[in-house]
PDB file of N, CA, C and O in Angstrom:
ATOM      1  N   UNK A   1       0.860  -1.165   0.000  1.00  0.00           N
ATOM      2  CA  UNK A   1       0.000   0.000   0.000  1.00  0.00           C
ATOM      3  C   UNK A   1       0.905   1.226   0.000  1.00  0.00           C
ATOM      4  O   UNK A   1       1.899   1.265   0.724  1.00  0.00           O
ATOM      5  N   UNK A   2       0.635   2.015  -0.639  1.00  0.00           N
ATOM      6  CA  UNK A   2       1.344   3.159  -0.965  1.00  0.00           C
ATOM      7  C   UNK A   2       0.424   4.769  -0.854  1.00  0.00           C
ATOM      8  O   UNK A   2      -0.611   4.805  -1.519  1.00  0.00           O
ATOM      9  N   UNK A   3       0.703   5.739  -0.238  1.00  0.00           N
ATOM     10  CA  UNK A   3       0.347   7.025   0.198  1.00  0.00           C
ATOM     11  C   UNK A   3       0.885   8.138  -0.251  1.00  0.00           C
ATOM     12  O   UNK A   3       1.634   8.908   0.351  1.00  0.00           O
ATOM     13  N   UNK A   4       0.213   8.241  -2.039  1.00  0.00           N
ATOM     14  CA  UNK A   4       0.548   9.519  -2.418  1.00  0.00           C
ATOM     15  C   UNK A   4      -0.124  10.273  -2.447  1.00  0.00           C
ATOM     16  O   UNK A   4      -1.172  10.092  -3.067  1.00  0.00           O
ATOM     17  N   UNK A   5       0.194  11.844  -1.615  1.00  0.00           N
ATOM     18  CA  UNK A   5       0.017  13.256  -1.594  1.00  0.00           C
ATOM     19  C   UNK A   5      -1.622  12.676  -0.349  1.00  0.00           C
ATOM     20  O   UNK A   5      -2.636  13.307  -0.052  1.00  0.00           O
ATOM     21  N   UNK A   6      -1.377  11.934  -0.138  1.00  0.00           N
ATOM     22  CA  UNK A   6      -2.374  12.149   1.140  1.00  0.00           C
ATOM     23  C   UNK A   6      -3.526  10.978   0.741  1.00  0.00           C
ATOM     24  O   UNK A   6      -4.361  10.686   1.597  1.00  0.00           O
ATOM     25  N   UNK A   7      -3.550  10.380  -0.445  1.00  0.00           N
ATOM     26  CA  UNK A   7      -4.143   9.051  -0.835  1.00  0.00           C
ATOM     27  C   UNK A   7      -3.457   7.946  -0.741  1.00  0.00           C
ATOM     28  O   UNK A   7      -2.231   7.837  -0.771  1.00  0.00           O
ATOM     29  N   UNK A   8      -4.239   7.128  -0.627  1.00  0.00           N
ATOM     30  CA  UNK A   8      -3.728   5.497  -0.820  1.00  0.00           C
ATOM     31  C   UNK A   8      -4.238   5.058  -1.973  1.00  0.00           C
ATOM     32  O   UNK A   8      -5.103   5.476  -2.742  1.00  0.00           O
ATOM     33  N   UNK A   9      -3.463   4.043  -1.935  1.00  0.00           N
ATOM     34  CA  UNK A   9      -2.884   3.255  -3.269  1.00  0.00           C
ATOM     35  C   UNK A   9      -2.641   1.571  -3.115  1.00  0.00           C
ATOM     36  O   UNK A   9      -1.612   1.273  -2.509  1.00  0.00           O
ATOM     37  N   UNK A  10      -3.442   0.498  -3.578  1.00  0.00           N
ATOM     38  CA  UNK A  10      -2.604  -0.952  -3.964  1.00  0.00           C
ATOM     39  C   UNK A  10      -2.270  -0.501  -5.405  1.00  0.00           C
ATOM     40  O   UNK A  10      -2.885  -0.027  -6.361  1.00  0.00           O
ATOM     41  N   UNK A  11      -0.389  -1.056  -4.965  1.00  0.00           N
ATOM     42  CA  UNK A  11       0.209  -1.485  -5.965  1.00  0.00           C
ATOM     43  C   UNK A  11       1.158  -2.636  -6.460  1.00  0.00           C
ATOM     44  O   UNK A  11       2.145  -2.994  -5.818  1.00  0.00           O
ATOM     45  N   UNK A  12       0.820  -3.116  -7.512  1.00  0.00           N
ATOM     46  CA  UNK A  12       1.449  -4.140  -7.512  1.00  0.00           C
ATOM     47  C   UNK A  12       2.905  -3.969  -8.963  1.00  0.00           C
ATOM     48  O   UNK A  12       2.602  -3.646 -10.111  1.00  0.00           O
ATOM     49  N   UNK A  13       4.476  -4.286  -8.502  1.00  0.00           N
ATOM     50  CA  UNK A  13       4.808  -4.275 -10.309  1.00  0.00           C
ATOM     51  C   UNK A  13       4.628  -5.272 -11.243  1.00  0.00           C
ATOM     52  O   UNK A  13       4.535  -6.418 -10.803  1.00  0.00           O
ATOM     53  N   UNK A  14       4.561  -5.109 -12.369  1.00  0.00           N
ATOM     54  CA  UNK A  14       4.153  -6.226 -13.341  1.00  0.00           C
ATOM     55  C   UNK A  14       5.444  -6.612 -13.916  1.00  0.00           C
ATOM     56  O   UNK A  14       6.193  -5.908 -14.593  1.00  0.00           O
ATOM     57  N   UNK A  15       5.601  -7.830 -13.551  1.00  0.00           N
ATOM     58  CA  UNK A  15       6.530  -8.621 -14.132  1.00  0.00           C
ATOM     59  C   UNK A  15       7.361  -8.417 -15.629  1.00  0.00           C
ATOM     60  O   UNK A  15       6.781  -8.165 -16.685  1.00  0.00           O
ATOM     61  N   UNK A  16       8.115  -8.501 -15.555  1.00  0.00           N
ATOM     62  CA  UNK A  16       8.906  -8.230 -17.121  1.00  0.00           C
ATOM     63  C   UNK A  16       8.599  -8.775 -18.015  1.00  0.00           C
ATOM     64  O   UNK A  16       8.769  -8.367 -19.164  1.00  0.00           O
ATOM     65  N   UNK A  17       7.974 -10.026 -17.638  1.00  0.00           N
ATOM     66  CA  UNK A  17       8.107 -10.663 -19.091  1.00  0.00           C
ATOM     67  C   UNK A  17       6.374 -10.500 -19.398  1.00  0.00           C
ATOM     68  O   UNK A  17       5.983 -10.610 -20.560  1.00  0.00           O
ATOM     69  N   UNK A  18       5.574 -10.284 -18.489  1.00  0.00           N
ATOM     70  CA  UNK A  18       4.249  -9.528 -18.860  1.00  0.00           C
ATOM     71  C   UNK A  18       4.373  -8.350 -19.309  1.00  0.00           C
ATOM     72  O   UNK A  18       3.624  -8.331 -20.287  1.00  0.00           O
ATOM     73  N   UNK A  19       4.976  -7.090 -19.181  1.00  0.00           N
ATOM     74  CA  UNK A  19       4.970  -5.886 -19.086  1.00  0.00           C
ATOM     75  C   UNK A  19       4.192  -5.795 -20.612  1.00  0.00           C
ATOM     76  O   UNK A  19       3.062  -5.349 -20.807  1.00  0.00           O
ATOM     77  N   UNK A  20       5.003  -6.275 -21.493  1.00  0.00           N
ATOM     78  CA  UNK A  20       4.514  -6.098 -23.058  1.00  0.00           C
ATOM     79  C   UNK A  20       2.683  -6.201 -23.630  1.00  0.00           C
ATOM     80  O   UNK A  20       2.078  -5.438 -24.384  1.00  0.00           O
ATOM     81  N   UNK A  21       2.199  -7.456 -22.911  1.00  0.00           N
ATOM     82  CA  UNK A  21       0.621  -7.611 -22.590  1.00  0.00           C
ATOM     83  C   UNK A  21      -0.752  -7.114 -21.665  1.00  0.00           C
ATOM     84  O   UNK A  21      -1.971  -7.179 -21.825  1.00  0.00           O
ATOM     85  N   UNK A  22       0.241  -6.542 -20.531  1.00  0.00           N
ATOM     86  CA  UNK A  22      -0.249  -5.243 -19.777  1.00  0.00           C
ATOM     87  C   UNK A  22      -0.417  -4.142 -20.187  1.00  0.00           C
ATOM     88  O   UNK A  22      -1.376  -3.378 -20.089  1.00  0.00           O
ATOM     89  N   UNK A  23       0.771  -4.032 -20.773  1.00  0.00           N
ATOM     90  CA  UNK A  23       0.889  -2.322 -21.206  1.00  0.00           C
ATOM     91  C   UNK A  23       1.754  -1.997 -20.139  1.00  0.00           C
ATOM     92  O   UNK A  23       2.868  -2.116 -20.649  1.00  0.00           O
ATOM     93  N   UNK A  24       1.905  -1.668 -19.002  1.00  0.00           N
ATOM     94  CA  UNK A  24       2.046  -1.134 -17.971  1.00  0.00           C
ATOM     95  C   UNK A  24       3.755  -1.759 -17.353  1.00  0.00           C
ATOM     96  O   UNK A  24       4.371  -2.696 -17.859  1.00  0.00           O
ATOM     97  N   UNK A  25       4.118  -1.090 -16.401  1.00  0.00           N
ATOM     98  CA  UNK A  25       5.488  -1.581 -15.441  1.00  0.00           C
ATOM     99  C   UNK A  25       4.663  -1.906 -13.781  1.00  0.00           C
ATOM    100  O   UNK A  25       5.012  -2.785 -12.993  1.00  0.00           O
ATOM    101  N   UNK A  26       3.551  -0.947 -13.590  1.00  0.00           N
ATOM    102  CA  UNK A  26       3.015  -1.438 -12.310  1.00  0.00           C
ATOM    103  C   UNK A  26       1.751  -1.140 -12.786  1.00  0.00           C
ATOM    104  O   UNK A  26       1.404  -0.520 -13.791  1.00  0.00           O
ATOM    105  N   UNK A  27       0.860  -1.898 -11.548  1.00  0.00           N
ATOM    106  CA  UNK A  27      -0.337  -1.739 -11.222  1.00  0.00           C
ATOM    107  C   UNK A  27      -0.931  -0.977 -10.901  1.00  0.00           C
ATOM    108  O   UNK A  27      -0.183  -0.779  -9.944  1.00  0.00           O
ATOM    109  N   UNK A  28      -2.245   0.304 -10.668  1.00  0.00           N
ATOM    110  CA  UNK A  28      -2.573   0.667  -9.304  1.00  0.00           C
ATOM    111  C   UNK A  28      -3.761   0.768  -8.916  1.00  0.00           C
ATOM    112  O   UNK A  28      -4.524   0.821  -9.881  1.00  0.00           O
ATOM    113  N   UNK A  29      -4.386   0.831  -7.718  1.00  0.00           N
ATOM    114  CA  UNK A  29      -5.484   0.984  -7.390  1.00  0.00           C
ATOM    115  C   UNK A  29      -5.802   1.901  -6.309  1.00  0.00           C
ATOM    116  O   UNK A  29      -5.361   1.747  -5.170  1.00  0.00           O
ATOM    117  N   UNK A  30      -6.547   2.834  -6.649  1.00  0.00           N
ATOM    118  CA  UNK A  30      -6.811   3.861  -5.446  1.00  0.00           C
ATOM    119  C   UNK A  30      -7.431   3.214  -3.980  1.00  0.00           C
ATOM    120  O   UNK A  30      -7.726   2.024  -3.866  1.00  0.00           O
ATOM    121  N   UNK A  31      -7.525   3.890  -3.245  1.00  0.00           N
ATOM    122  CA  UNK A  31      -7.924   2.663  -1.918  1.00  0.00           C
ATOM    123  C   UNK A  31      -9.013   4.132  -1.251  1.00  0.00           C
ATOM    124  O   UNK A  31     -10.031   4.023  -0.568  1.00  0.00           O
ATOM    125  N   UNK A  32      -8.307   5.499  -1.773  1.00  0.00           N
ATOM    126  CA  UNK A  32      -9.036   6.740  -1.030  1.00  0.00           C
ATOM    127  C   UNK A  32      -7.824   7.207  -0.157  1.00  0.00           C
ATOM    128  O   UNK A  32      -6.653   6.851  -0.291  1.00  0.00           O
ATOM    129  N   UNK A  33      -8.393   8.162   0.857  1.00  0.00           N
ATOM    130  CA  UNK A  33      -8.150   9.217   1.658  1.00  0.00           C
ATOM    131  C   UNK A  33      -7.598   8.814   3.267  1.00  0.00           C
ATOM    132  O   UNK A  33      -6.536   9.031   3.850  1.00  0.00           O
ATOM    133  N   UNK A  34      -8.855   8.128   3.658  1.00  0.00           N
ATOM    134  CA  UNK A  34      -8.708   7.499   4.966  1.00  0.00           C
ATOM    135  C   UNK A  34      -7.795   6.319   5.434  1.00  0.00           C
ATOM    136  O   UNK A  34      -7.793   5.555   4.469  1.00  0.00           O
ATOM    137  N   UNK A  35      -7.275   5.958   6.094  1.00  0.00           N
ATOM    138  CA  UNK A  35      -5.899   4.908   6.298  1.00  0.00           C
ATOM    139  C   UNK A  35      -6.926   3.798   7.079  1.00  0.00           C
ATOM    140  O   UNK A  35      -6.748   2.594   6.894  1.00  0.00           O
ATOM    141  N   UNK A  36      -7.986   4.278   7.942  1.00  0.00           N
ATOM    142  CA  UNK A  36      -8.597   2.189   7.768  1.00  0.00           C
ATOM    143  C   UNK A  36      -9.419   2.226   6.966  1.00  0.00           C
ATOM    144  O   UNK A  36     -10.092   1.221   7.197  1.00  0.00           O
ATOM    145  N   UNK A  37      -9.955   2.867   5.913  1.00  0.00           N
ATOM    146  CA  UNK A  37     -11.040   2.341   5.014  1.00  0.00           C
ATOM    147  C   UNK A  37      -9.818   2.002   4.014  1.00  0.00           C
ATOM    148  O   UNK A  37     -10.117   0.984   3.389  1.00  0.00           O
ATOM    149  N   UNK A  38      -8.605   2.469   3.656  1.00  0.00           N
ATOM    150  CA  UNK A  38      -7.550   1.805   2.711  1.00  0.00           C
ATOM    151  C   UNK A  38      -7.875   0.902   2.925  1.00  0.00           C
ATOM    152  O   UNK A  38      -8.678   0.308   2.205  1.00  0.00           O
ATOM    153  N   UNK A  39      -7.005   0.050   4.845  1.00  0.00           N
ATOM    154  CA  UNK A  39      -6.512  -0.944   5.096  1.00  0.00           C
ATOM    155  C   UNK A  39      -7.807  -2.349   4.952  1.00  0.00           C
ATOM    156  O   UNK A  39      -7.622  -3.566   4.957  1.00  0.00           O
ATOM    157  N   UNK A  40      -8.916  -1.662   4.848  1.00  0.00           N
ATOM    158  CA  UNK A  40      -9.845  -2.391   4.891  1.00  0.00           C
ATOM    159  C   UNK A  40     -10.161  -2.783   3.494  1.00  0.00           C
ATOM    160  O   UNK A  40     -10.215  -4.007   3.369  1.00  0.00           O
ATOM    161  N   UNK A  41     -10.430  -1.976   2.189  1.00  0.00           N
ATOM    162  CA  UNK A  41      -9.742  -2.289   1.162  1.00  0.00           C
ATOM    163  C   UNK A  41      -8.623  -2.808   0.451  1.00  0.00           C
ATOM    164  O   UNK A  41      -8.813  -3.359  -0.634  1.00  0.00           O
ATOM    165  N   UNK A  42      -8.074  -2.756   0.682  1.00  0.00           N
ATOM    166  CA  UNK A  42      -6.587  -3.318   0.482  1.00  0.00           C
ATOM    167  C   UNK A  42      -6.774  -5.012  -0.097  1.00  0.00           C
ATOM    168  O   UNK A  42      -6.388  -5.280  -1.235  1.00  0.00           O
ATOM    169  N   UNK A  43      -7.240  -5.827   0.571  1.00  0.00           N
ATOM    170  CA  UNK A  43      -7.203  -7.500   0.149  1.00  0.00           C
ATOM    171  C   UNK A  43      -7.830  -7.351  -1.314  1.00  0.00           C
ATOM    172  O   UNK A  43      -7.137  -7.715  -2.264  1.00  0.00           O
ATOM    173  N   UNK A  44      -8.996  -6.880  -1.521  1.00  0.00           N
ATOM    174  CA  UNK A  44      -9.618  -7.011  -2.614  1.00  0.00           C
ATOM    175  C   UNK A  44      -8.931  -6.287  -3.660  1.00  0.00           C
ATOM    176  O   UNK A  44      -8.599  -6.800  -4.729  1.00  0.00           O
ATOM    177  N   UNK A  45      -8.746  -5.204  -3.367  1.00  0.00           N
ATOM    178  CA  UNK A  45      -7.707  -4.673  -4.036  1.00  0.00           C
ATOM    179  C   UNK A  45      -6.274  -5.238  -4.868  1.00  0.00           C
ATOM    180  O   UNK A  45      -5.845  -5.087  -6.013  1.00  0.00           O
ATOM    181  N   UNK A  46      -5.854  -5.872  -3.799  1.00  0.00           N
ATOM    182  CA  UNK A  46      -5.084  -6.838  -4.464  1.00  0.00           C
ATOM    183  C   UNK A  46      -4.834  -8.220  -4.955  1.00  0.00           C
ATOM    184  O   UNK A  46      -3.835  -8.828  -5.341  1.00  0.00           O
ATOM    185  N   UNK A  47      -6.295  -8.546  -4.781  1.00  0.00           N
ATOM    186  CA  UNK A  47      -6.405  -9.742  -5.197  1.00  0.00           C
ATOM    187  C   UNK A  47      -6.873  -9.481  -6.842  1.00  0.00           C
ATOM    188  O   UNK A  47      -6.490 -10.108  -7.830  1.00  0.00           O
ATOM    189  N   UNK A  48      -7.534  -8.695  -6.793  1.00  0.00           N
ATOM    190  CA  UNK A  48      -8.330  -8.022  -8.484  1.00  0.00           C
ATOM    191  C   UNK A  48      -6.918  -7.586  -9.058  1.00  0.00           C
ATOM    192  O   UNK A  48      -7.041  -7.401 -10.269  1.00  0.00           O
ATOM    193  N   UNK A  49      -5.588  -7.349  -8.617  1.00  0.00           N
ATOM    194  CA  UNK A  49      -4.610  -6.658  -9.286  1.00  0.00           C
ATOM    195  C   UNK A  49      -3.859  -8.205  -9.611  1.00  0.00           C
ATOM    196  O   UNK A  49      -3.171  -8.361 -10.620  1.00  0.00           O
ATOM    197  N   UNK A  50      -4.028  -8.984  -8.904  1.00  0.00           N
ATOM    198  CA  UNK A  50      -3.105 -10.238  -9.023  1.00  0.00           C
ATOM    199  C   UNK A  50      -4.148 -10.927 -10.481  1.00  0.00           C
ATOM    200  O   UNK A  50      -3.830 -11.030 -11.666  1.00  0.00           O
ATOM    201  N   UNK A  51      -5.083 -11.196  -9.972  1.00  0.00           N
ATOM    202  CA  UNK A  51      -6.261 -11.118 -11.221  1.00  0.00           C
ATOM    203  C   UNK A  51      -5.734 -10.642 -12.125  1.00  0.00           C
ATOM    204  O   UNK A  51      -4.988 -11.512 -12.576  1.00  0.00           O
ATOM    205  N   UNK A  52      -5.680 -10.030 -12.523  1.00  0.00           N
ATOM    206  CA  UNK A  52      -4.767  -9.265 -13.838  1.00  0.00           C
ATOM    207  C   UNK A  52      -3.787  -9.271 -14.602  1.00  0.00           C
ATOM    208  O   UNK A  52      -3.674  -8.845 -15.752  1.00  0.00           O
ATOM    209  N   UNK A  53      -2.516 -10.157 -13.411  1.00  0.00           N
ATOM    210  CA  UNK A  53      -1.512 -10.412 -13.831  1.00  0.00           C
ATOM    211  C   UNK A  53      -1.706 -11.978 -14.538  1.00  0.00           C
ATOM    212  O   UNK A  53      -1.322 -12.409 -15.626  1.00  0.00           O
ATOM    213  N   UNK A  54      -2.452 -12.605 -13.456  1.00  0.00           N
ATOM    214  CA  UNK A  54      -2.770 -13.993 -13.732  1.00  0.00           C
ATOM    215  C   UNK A  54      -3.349 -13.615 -15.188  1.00  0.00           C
ATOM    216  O   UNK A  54      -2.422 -13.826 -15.970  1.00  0.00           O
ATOM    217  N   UNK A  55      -4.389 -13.185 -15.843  1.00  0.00           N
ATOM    218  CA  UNK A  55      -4.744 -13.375 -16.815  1.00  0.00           C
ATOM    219  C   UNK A  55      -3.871 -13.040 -17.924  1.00  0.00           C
ATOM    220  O   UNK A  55      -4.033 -13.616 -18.999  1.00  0.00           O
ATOM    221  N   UNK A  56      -2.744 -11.959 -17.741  1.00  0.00           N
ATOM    222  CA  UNK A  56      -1.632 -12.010 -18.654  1.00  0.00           C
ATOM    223  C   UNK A  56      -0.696 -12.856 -19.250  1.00  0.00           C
ATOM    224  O   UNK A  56      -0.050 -12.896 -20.296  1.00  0.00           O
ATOM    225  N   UNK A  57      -0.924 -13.917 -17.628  1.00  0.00           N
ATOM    226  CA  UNK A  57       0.011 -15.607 -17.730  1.00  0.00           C
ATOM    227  C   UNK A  57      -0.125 -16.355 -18.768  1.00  0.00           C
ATOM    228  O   UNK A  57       0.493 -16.869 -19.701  1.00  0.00           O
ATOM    229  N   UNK A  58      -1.812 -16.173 -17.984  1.00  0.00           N
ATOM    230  CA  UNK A  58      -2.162 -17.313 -19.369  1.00  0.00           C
ATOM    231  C   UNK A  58      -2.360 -16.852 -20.835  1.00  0.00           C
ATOM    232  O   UNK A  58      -2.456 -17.762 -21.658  1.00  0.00           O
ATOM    233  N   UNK A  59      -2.428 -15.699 -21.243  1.00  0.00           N
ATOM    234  CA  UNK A  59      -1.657 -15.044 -22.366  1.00  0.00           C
ATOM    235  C   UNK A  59      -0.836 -15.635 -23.331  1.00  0.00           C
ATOM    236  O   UNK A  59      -0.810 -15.926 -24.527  1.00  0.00           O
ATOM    237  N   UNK A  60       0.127 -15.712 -21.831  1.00  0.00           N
ATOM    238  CA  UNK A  60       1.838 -15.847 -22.752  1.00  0.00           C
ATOM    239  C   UNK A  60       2.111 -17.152 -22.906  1.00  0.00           C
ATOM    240  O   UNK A  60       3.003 -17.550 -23.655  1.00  0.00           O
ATOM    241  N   UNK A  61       0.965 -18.322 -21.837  1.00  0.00           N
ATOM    242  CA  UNK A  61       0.747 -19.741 -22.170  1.00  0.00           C
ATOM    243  C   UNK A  61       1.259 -20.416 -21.114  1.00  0.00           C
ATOM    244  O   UNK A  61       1.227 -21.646 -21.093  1.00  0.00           O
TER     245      UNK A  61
END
C-alpha cells in the first residue's frame, strides 16, 4: 500500500516478461483518503490486481 500526496494506493509491479501484454510496469489501485477504510480495502484490491496479472500468464501460455 502506498500514500501519495495524502491518498492510498494498492500497488502491484508487473513482471517483465508480462509488461509487453499489460501495457504497464506497475499496477494501481486507489484505496481513497482514509488509512482504515484503505486498510480495509486493500485484500480485494489486491487480489483483483493479481487477477490481472494472472490473466496475462495465461496469455503468454
Amino acid at each position: 500500500m502506498a500514500n501519495r500526496k495524502g491518498r492510498y494506493h494498492a500497488w502491484l509491479v508487473v513482471p517483465k516478461d508480462l509488461r509487453r501484454i499489460v501495457g504497464k510496469t506497475e499496477l494501481r489501485t486507489p484505496l481513497g483518503g482514509d488509512d482504515e477504510e484503505a486498510v480495509k480495502h486493500l485484500p480485494g484490491a489486491v487480489a483483483q490486481l493479481q487477477h490481472q496479472i494472472a490473466l496475462a500468464e495465461r496469455q503468454v501460455g
